[in-house]
C-alpha positions, 0 to 999 in steps of 0.5 A: 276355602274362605268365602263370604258365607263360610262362617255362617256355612261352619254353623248352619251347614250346606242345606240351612244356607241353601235354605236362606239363598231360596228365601225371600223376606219382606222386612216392613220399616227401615228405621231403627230396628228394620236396618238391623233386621235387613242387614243381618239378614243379609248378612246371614245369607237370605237371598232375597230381601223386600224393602218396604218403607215410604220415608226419608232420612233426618239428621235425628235418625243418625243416633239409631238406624244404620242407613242414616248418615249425614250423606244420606239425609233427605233419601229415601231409606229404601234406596239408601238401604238397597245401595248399602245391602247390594254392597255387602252380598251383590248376589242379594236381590233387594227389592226396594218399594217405596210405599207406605203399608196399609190395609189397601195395599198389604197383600201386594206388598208382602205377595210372595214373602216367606217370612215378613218381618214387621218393623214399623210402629203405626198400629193400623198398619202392623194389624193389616200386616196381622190380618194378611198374615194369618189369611195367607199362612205368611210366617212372620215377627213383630217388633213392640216398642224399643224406645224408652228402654235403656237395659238390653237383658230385658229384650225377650221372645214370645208370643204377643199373648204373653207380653207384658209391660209395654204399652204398644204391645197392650194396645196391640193385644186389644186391636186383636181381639177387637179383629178377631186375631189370634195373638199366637204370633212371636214378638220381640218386646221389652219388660222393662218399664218405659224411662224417660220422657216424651217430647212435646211432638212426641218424639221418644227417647231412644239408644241405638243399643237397644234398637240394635239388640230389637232388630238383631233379635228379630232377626236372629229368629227369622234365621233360625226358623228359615233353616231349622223350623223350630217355631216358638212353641 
């Protein structure tokens, strides 16, 4: 019988899609790579989504994020996000926080989550996320920088020990070690060099293909360590 999960039913059988309707995941950001990572997470089955972001939609989020469209601008994205995901599985409960994470407010933020899933770019707060994470024993992913990238073969999954290249991940790595963290935690970066150039107000170049390919590789992981706990090693 053809349903809306018999695709993903065919590859991760009864008990790996029983697993993701019992889950509950907290993806922090719906930007550019957090619209990917929430919707194909959806998508895939997990039956419980966090939505956390505090902003609105602007006409230059059009070119990247899945929940920009010009109907859209001026919302907050959790609720647009939390409109467009109850469309594709009703049976999702989203949670839809409009907040702004930070070292006040993490732990209630992500209390309760079984994987949380760290889309946002402020280092401060992807620390704080760090830090509850590895307190709590919470499972989770970090996305480094997709701007500035143009070749999508260069995305890679590792552990934050091991990047190289990309700047926010250098920055990051000594944040931890500075807080005493340990950077065993997988990310997903990029070892091609920055292109381009930045804008007066910093804005960075960026193309939905590479922030596409972040998100869905974030997401990608969490699936498979939902139902098959084949953690990286």
């Amino acid at each position: 019988m053809d349903s809306q999960f018999s695709r993903t039913l065919l590859l991760l059988g009864e008990k790996g899609l029983s697993r993701l309707s019992g889950s509950r995941v907290a993806v922090v950001g719906c930007g550019a790579v957090g619209s990917y990572v929430a919707e194909s997470l959806v998508r895939g089955g997990v039956g419980h989504i966090r939505l956390i972001d505090f902003d609105t939609v602007a006409l230059s989020n059009i070119n990247r994020q899945l929940f920009a469209l010009h109907s859209t601008i001026g919302q907050k994205k959790v609720d647009v996000a939390a409109e467009r995901l109850k469309d594709i599985n009703p049976n999702c409960q989203i949670e839809a926080v409009d907040a702004l994470l930070d070292e006040n407010n993490v732990e209630s933020l992500l209390s309760g989550a079984d994987f949380v899933a760290d889309a946002i770019d402020d280092r401060q707060a992807k620390i704080a996320i760090y830090k509850e994470c590895q307190r709590k024993n919470i499972p989770f992913i970090s996305s480094m920088g997709a701007a500035r990238r143009t070749d999508i073969s260069q995305v890679r999954v590792d552990k934050m020990k091991n990047t190289k290249v990309c700047p926010l991940a250098a920055d990051l790595r000594r944040m931890c070690k500075k807080n005493n963290l340990s950077m065993d935690f997988p990310v997903v970066y990029s070892t091609q060099n920055p292109v381009g150039q930045c804008a007066e107000n910093r804005q960075m170049g960026s193309l939905p293909t590479v922030t596409g390919v972040f998100g869905l590789t974030v997401a990608n992981y969490i699936l498979l360590m939902l139902t098959q706990d084949n953690r990286l090693t």
